[in-house]
C-alpha positions as CSV (number, residue, x, y, z in Angstrom):
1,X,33.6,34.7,22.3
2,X,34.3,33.6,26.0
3,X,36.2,31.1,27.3
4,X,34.1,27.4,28.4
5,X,36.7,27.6,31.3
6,X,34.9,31.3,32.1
7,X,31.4,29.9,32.3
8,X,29.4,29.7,35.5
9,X,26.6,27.8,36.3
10,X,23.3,30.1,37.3
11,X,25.1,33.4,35.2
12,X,23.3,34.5,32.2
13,X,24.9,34.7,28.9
14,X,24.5,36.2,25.5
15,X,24.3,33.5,22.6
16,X,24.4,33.5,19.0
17,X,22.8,30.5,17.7
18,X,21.6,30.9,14.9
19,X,18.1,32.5,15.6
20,X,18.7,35.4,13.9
21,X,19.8,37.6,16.2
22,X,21.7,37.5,19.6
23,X,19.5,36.2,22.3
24,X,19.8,36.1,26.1
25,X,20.3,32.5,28.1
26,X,21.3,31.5,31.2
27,X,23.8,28.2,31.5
28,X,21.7,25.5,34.1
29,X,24.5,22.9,34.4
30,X,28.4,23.5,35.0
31,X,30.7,22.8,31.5
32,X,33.0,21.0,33.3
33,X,32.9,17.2,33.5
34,X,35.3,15.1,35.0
35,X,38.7,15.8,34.0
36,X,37.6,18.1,30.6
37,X,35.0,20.5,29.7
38,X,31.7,19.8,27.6
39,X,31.5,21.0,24.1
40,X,27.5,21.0,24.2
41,X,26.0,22.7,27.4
42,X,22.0,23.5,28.9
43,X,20.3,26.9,29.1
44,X,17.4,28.2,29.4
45,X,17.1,30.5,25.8
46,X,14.7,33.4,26.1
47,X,14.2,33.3,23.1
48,X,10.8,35.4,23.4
49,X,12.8,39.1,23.2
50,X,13.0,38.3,19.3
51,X,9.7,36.4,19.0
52,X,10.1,32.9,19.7
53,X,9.5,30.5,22.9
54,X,11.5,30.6,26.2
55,X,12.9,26.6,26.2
56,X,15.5,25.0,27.6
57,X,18.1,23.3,25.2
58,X,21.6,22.5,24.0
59,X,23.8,25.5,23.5
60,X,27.5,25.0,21.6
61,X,29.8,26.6,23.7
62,X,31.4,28.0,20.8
63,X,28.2,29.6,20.2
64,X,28.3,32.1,23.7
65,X,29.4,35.3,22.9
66,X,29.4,37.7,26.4
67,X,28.5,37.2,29.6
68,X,25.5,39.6,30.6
């Protein structure tokens, strides 16, 4: 699991989420708000490598494992 401190905005990411498998998604808005760090971020899941749509949605940080 990586650090939220370790995220970037714009890098792609490898996520675990409960799809089934580890998917690839890349983090559209910066964890860091104001004075702490968001719990819940955005990214665009491809999910379509292990058969289901490409979407944007919430992603628990907790839940990104590597960066790609």
């Amino acid at each position: 699991m990586i650090k939220k401190e370790e995220l970037v905005k714009g890098d792609t990411y490898i996520i675990d989420n409960g799809l089934g498998a580890p998917v690839k998604a890349k983090l559209l808005e910066s964890p860091k708000q104001g004075k702490g760090w968001k719990q819940v971020v955005l990214m665009e899941v491809y999910g379509s490598s292990i058969g289901f749509f490409d979407e944007a949605g919430g992603v628990y940080t907790k839940d990104i494992l590597e960066a790609c």
